[in-house]
PyMOL Python script that loads the backbone (N, CA, C, O; Angstrom):
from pymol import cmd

cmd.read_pdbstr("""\
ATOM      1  N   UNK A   1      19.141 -44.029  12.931  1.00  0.00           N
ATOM      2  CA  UNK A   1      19.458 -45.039  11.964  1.00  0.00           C
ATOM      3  C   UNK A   1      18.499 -46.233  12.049  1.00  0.00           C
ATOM      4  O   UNK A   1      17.909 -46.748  11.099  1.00  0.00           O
ATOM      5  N   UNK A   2      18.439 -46.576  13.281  1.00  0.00           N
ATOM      6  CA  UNK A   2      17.297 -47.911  13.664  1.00  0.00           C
ATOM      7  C   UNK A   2      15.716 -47.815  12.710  1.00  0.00           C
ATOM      8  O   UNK A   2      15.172 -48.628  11.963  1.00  0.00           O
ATOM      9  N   UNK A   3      15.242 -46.082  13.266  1.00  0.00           N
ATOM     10  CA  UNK A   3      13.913 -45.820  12.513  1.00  0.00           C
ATOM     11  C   UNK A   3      14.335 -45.743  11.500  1.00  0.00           C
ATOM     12  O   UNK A   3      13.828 -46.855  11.350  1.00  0.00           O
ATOM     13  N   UNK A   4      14.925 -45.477  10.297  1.00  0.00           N
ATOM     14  CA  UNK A   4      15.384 -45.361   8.704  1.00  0.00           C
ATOM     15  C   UNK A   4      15.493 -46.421   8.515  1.00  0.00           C
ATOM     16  O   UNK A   4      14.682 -46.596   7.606  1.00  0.00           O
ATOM     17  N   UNK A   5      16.272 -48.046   8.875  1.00  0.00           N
ATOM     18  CA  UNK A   5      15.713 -49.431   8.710  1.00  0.00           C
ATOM     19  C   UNK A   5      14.326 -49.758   8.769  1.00  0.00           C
ATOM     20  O   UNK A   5      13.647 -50.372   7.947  1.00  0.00           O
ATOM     21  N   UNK A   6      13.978 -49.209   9.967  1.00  0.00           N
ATOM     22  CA  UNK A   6      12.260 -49.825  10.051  1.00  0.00           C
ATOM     23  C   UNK A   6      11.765 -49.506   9.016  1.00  0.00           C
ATOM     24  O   UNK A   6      11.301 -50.312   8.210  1.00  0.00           O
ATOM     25  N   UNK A   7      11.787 -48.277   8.874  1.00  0.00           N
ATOM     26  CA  UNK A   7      10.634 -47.416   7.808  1.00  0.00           C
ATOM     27  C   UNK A   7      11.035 -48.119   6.507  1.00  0.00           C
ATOM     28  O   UNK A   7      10.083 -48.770   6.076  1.00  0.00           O
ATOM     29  N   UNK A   8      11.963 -48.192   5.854  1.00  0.00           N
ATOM     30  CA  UNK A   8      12.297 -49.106   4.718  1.00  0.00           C
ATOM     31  C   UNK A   8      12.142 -50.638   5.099  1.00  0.00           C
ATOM     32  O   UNK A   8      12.342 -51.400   4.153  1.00  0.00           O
ATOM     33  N   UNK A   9      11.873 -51.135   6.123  1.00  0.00           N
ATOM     34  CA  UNK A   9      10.671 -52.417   5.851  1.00  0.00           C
ATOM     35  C   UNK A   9       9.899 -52.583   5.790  1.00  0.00           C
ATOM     36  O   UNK A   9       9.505 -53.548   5.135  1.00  0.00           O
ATOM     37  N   UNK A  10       9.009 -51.679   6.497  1.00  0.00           N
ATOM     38  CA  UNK A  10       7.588 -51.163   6.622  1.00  0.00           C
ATOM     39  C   UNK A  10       7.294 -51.187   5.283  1.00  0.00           C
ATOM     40  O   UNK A  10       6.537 -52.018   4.782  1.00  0.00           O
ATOM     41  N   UNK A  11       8.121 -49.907   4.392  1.00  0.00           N
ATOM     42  CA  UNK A  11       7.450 -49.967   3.124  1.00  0.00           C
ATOM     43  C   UNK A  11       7.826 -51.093   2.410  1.00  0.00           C
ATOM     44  O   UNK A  11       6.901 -51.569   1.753  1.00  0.00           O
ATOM     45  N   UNK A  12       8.756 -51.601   2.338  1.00  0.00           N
ATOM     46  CA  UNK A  12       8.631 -52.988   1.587  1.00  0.00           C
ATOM     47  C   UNK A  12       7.658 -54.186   1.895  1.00  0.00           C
ATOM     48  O   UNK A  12       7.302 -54.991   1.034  1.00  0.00           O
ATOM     49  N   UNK A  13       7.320 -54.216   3.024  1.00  0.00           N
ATOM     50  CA  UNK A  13       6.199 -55.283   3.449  1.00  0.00           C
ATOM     51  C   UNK A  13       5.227 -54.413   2.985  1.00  0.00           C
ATOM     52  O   UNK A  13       4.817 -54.794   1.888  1.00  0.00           O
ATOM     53  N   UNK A  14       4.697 -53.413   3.368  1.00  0.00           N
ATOM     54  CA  UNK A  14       3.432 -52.576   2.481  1.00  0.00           C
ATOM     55  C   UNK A  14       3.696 -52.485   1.113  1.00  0.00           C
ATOM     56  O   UNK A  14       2.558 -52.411   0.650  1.00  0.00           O
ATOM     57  N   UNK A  15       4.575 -52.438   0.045  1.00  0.00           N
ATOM     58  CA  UNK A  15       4.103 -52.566  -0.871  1.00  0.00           C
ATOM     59  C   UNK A  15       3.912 -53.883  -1.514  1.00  0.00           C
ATOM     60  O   UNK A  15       3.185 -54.032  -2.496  1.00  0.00           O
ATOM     61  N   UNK A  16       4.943 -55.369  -0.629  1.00  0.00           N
ATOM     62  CA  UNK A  16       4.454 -56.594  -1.516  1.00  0.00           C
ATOM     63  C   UNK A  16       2.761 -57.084  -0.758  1.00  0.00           C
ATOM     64  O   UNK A  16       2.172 -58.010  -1.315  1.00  0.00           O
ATOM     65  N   UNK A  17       2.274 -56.591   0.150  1.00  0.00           N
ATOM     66  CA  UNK A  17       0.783 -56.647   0.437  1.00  0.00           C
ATOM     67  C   UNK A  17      -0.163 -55.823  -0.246  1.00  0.00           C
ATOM     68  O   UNK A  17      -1.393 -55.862  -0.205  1.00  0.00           O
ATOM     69  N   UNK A  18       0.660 -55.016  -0.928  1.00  0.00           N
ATOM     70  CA  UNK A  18      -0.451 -54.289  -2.062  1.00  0.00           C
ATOM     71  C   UNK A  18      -0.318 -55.047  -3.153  1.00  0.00           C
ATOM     72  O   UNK A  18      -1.096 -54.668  -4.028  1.00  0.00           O
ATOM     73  N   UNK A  19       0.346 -55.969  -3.477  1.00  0.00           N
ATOM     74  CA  UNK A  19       0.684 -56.531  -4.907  1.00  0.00           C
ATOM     75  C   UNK A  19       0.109 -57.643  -4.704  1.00  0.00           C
ATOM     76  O   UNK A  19      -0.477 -58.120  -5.675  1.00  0.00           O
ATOM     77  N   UNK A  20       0.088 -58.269  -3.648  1.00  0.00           N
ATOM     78  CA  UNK A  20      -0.718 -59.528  -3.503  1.00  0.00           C
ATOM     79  C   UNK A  20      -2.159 -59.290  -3.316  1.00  0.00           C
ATOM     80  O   UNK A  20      -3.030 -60.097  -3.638  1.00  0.00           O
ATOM     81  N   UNK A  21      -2.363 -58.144  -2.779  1.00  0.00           N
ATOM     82  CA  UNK A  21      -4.075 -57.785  -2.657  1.00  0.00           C
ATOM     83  C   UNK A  21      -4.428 -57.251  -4.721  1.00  0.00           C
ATOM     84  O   UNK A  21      -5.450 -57.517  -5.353  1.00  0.00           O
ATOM     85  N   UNK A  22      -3.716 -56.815  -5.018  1.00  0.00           N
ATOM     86  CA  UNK A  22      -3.830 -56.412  -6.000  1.00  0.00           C
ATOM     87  C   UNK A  22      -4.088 -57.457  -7.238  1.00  0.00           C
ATOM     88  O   UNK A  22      -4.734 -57.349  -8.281  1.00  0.00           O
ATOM     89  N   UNK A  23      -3.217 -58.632  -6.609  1.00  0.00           N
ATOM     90  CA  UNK A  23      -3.224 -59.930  -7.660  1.00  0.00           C
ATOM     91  C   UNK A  23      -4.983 -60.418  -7.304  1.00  0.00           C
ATOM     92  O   UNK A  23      -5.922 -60.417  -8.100  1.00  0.00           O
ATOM     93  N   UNK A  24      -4.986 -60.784  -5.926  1.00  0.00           N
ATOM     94  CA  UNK A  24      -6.075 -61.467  -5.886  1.00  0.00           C
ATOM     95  C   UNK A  24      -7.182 -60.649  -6.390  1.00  0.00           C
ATOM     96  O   UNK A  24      -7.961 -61.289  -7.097  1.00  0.00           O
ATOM     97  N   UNK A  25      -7.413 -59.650  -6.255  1.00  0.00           N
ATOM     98  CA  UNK A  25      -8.920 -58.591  -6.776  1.00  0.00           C
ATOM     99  C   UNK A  25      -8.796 -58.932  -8.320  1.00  0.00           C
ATOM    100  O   UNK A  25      -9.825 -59.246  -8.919  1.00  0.00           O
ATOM    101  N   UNK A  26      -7.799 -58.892  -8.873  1.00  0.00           N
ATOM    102  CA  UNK A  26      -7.741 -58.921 -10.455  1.00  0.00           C
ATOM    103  C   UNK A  26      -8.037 -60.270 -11.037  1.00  0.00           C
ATOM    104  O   UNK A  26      -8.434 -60.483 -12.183  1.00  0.00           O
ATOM    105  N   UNK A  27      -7.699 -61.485  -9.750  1.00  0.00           N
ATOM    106  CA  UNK A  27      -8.240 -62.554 -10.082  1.00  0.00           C
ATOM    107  C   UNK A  27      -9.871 -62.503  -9.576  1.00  0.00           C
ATOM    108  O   UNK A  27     -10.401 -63.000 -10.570  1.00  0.00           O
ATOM    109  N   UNK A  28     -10.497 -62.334  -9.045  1.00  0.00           N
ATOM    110  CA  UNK A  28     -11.401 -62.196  -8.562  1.00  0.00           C
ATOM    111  C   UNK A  28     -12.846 -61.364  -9.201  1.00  0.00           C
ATOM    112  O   UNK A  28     -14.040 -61.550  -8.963  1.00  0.00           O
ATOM    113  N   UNK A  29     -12.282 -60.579  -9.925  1.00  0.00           N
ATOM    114  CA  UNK A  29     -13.067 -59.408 -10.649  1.00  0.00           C
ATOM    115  C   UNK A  29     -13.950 -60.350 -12.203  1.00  0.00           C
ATOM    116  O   UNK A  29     -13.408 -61.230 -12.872  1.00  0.00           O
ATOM    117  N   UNK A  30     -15.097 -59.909 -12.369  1.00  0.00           N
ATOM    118  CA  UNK A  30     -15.241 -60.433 -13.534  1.00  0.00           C
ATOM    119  C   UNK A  30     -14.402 -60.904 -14.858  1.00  0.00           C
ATOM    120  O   UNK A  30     -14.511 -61.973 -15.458  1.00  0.00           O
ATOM    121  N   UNK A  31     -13.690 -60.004 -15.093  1.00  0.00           N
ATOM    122  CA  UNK A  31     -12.254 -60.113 -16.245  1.00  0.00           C
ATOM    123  C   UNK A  31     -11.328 -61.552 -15.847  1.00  0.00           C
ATOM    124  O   UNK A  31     -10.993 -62.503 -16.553  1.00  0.00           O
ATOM    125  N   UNK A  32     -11.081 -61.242 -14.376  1.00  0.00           N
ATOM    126  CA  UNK A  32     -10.325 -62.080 -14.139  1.00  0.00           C
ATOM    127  C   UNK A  32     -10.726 -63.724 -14.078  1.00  0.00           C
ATOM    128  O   UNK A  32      -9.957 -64.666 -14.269  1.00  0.00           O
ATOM    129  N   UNK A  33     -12.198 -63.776 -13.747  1.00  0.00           N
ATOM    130  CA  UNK A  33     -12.729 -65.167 -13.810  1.00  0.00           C
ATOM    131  C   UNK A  33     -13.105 -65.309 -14.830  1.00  0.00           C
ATOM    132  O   UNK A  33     -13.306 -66.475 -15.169  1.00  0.00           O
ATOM    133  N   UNK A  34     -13.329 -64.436 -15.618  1.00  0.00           N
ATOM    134  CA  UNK A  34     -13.521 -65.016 -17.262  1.00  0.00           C
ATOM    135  C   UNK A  34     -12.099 -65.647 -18.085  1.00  0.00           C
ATOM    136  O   UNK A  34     -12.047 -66.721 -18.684  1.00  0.00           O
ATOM    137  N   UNK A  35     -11.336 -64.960 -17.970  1.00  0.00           N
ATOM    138  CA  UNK A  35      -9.783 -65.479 -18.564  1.00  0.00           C
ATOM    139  C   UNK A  35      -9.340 -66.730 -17.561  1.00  0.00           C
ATOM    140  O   UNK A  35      -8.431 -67.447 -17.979  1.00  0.00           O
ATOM    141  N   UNK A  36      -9.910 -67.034 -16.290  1.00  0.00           N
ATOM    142  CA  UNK A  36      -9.264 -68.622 -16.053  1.00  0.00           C
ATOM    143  C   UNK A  36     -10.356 -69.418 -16.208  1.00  0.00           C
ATOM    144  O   UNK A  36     -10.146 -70.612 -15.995  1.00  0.00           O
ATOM    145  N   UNK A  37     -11.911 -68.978 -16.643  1.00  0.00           N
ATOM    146  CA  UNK A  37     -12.403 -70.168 -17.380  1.00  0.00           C
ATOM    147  C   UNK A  37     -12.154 -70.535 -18.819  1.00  0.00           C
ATOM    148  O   UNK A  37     -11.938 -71.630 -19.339  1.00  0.00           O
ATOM    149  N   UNK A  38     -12.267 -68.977 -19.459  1.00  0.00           N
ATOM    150  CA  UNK A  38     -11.584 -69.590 -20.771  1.00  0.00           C
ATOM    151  C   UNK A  38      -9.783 -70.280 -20.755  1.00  0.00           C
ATOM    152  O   UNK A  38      -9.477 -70.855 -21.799  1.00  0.00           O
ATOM    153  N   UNK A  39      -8.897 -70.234 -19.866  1.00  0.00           N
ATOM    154  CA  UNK A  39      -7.718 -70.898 -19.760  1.00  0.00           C
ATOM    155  C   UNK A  39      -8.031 -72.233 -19.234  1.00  0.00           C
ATOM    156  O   UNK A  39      -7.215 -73.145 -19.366  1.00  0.00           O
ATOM    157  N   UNK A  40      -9.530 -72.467 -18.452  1.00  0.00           N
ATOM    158  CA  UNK A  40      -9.681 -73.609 -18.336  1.00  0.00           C
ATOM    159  C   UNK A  40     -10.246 -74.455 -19.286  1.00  0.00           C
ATOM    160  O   UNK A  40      -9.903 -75.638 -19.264  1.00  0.00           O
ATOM    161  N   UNK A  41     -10.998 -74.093 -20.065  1.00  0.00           N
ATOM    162  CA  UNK A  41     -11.872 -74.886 -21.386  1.00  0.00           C
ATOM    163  C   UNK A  41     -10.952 -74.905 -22.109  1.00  0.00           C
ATOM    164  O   UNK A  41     -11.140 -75.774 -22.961  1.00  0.00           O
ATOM    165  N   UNK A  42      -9.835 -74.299 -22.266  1.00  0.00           N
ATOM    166  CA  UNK A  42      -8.526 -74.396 -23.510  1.00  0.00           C
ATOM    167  C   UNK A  42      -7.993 -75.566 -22.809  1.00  0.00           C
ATOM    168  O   UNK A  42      -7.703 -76.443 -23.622  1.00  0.00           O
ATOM    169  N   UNK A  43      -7.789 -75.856 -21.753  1.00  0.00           N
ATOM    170  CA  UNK A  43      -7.220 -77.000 -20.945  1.00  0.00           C
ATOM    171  C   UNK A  43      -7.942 -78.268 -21.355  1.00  0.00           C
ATOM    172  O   UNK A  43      -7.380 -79.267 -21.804  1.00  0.00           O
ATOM    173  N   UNK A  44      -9.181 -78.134 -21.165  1.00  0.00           N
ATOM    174  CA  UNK A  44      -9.905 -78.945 -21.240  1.00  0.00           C
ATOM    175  C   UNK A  44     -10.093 -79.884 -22.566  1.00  0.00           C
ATOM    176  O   UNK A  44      -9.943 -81.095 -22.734  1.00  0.00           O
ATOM    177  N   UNK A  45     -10.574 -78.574 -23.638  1.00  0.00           N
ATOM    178  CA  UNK A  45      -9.954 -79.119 -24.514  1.00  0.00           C
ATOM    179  C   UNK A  45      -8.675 -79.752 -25.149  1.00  0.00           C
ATOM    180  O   UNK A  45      -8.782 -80.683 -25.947  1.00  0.00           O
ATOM    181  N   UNK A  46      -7.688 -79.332 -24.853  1.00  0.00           N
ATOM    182  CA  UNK A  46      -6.181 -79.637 -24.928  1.00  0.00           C
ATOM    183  C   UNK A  46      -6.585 -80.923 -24.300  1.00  0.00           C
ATOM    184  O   UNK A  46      -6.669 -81.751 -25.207  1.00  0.00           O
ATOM    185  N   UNK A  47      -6.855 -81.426 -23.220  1.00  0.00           N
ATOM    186  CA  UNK A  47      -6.833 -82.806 -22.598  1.00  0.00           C
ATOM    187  C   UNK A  47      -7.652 -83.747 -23.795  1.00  0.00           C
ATOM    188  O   UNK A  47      -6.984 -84.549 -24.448  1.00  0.00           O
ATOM    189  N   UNK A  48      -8.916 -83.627 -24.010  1.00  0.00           N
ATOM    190  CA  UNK A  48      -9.876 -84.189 -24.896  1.00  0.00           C
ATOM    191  C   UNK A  48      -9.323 -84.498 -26.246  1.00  0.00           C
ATOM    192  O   UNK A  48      -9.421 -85.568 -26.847  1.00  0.00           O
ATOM    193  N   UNK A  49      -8.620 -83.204 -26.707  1.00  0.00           N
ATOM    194  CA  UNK A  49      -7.685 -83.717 -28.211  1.00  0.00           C
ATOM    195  C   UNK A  49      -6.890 -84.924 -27.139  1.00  0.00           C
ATOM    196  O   UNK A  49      -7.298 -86.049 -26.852  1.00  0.00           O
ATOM    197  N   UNK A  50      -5.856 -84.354 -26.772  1.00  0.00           N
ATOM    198  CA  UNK A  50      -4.736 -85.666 -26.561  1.00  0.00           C
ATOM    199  C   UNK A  50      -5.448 -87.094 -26.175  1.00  0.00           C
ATOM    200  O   UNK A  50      -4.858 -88.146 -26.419  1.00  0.00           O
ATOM    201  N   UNK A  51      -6.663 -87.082 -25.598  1.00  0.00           N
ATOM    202  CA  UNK A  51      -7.419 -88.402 -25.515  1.00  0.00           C
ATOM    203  C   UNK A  51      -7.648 -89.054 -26.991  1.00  0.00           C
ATOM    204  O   UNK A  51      -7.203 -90.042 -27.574  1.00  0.00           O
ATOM    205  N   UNK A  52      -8.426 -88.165 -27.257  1.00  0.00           N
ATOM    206  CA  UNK A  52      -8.922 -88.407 -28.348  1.00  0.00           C
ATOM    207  C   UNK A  52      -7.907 -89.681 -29.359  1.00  0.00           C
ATOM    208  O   UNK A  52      -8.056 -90.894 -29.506  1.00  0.00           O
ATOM    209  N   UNK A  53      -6.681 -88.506 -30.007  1.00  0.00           N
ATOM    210  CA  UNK A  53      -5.429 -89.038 -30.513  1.00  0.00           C
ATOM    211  C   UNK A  53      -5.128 -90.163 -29.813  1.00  0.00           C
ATOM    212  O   UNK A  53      -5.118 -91.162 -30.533  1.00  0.00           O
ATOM    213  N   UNK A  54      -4.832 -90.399 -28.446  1.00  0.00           N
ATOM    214  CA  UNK A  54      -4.151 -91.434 -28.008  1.00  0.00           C
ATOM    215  C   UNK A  54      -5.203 -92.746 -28.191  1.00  0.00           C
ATOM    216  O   UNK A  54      -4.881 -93.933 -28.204  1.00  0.00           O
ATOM    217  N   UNK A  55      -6.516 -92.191 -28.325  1.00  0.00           N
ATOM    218  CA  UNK A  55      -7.342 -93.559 -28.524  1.00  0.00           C
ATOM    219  C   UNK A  55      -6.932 -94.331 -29.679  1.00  0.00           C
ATOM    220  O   UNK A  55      -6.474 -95.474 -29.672  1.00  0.00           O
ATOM    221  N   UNK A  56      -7.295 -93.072 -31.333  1.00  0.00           N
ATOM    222  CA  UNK A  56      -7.008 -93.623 -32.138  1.00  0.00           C
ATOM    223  C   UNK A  56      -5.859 -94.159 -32.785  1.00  0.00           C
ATOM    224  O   UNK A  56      -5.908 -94.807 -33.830  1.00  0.00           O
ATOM    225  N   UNK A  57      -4.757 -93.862 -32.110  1.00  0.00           N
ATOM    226  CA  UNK A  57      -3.422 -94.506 -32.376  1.00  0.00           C
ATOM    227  C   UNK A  57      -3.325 -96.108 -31.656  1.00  0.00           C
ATOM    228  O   UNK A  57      -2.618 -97.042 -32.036  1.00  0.00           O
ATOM    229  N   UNK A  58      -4.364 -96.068 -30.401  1.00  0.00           N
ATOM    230  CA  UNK A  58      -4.171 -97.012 -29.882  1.00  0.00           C
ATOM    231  C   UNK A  58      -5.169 -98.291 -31.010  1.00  0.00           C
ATOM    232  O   UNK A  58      -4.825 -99.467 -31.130  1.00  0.00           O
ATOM    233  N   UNK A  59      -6.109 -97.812 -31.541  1.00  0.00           N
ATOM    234  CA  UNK A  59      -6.929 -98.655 -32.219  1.00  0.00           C
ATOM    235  C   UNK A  59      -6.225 -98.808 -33.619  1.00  0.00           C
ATOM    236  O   UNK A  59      -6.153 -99.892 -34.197  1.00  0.00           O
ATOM    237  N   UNK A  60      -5.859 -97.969 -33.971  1.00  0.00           N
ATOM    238  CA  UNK A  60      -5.112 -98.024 -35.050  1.00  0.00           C
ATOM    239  C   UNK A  60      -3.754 -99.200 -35.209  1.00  0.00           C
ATOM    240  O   UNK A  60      -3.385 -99.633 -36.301  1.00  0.00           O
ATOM    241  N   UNK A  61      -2.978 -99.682 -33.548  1.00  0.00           N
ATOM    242  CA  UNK A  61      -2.266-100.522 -34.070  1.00  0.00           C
ATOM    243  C   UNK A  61      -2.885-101.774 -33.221  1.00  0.00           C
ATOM    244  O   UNK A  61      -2.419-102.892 -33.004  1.00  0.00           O
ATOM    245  N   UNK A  62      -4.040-101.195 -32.846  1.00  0.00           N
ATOM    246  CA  UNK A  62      -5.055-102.912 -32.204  1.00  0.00           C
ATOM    247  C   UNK A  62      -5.673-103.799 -33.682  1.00  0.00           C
ATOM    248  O   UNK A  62      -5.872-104.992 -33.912  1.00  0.00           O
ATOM    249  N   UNK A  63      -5.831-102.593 -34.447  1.00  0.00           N
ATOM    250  CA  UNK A  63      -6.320-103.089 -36.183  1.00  0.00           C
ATOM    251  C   UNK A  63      -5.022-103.595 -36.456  1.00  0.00           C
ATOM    252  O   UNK A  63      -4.910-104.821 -36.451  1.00  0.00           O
ATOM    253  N   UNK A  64      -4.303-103.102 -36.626  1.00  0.00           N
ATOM    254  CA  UNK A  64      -3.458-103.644 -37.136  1.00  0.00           C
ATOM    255  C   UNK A  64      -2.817-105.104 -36.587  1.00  0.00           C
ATOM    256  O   UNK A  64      -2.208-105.680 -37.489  1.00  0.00           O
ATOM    257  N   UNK A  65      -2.820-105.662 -35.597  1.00  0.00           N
ATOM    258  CA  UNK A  65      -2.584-106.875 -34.907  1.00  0.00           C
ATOM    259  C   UNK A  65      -3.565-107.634 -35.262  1.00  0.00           C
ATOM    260  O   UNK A  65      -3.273-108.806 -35.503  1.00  0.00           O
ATOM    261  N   UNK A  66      -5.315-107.117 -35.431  1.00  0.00           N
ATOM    262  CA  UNK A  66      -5.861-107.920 -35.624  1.00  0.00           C
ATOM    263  C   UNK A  66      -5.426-108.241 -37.250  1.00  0.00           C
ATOM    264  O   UNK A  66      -5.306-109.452 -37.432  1.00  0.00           O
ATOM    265  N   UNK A  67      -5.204-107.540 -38.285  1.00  0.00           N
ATOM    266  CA  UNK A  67      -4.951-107.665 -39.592  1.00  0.00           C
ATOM    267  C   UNK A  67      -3.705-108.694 -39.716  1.00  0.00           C
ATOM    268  O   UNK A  67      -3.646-109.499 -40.644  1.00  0.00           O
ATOM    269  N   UNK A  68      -3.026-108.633 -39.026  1.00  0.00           N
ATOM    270  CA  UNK A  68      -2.068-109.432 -39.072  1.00  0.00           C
ATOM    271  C   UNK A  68      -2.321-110.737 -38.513  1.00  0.00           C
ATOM    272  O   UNK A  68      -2.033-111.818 -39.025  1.00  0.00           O
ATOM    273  N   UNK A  69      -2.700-110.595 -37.775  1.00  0.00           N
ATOM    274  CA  UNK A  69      -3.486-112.189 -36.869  1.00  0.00           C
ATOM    275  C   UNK A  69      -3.868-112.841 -38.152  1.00  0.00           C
ATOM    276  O   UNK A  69      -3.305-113.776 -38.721  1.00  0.00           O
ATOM    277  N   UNK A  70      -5.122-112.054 -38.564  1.00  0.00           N
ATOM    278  CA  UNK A  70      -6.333-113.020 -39.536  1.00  0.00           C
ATOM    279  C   UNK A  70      -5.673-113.302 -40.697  1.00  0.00           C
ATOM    280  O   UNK A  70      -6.020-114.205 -41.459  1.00  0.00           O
ATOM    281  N   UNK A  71      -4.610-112.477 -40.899  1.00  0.00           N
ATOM    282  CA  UNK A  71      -4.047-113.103 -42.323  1.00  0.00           C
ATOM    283  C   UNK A  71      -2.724-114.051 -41.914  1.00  0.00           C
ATOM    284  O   UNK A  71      -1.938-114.361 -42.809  1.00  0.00           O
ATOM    285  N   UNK A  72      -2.544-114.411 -40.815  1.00  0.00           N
ATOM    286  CA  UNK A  72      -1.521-115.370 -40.577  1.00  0.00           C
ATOM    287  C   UNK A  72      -2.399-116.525 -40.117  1.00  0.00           C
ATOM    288  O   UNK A  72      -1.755-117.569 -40.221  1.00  0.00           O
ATOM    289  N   UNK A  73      -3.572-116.722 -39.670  1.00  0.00           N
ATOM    290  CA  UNK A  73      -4.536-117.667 -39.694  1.00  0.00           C
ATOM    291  C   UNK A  73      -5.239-118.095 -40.965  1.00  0.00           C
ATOM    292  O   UNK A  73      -5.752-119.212 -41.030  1.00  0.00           O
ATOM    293  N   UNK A  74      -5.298-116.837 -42.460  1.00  0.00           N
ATOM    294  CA  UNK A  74      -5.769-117.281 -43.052  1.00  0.00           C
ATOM    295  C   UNK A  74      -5.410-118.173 -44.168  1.00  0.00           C
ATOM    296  O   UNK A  74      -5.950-119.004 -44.898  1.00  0.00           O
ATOM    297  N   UNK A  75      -3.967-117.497 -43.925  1.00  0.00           N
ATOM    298  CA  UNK A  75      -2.589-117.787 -45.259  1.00  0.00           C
ATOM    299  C   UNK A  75      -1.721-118.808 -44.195  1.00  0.00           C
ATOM    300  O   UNK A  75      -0.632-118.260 -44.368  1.00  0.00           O
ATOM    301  N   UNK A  76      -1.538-119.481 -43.593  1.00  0.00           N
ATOM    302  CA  UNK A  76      -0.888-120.007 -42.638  1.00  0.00           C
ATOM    303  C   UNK A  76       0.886-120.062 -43.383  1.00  0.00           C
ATOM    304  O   UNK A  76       1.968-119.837 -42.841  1.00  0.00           O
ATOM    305  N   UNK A  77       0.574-120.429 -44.701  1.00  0.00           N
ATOM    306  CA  UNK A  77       2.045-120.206 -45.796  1.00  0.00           C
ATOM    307  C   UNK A  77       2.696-119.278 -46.271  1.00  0.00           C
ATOM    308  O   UNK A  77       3.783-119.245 -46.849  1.00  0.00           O
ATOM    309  N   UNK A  78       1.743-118.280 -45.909  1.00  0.00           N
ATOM    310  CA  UNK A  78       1.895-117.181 -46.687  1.00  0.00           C
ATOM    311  C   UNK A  78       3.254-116.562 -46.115  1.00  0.00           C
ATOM    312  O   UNK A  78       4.064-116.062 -46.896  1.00  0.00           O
ATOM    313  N   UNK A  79       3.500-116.606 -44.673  1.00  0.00           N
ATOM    314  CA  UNK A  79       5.077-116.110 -43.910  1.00  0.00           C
ATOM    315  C   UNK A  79       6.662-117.028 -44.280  1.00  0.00           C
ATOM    316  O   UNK A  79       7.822-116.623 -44.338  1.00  0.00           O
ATOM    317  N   UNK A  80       6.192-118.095 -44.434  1.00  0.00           N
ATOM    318  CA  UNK A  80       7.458-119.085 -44.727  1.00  0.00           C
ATOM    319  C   UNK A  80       7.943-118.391 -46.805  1.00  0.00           C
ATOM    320  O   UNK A  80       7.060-118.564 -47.645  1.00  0.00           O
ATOM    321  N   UNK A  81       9.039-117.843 -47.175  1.00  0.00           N
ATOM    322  CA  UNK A  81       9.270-116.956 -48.051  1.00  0.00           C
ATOM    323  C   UNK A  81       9.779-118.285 -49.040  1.00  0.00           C
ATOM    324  O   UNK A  81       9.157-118.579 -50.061  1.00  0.00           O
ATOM    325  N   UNK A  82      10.854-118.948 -48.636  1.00  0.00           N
ATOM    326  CA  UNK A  82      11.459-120.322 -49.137  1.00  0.00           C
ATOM    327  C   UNK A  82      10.475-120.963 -49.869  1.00  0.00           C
ATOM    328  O   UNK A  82      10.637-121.227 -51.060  1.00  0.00           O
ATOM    329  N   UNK A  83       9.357-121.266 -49.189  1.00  0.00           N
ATOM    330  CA  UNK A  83       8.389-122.459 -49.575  1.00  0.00           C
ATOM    331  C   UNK A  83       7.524-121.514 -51.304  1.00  0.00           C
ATOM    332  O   UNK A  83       7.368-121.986 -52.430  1.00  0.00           O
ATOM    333  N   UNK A  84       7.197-120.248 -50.810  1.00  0.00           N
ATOM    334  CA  UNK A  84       6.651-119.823 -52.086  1.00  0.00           C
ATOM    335  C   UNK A  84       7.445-119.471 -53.317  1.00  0.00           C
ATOM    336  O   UNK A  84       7.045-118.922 -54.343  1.00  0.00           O
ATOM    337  N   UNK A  85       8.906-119.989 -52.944  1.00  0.00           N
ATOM    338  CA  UNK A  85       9.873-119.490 -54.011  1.00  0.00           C
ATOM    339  C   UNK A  85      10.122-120.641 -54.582  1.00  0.00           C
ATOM    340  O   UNK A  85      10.377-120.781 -55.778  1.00  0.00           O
ATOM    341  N   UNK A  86      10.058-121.582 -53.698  1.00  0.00           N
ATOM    342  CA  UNK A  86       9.910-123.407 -54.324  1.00  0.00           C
ATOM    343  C   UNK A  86       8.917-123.701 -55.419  1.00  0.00           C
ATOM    344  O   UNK A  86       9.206-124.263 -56.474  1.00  0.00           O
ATOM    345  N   UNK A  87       7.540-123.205 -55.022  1.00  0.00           N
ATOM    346  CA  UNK A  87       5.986-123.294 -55.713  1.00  0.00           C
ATOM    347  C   UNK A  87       6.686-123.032 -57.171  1.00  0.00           C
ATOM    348  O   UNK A  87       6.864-123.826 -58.094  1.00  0.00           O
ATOM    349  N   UNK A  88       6.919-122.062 -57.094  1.00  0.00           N
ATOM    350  CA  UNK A  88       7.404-120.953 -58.316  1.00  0.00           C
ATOM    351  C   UNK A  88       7.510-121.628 -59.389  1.00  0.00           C
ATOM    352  O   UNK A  88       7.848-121.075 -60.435  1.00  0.00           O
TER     353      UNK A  88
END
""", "prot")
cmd.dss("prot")
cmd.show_as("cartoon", "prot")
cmd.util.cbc("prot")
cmd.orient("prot")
């Protein structure tokens, strides 16, 4: 009974060391370093868009503060609503 345990660990440790030798060769093999550079340039790119976007959203409401600035410096009246309904 003792050897019929062993032998059924034996093969279970021999076959997850074939699966891990098996993983690494497949990473390792031409095929395999081609598909994690192209998974890496998809990364890469993926990072570069989201830069990208986050710049122009960020400039997009830096314009916009400045637009609002210069026309509250330029119109100084132009925000008080009362006073232009008085003009009227």
């Amino acid at each position: 009974m003792r050897r019929l345990l062993w032998l059924g660990v034996g093969i279970g440790v021999g076959a997850l060391v074939v699966r891990q030798v098996t993983r690494a060769m497949q990473a390792y093999s031409p095929g395999g370093l081609a598909s994690s550079a192209r998974n890496s340039a998809a990364g890469l790119l993926d990072s570069v868009h989201d830069f990208i976007t986050d710049v122009r959203e960020g400039m997009a409401e830096r314009e916009e503060q400045i637009r609002a600035e210069f026309f509250v410096e330029a119109f100084p009246d132009a925000g008080d609503d009362d006073e232009m309904h008085r003009a009227r």
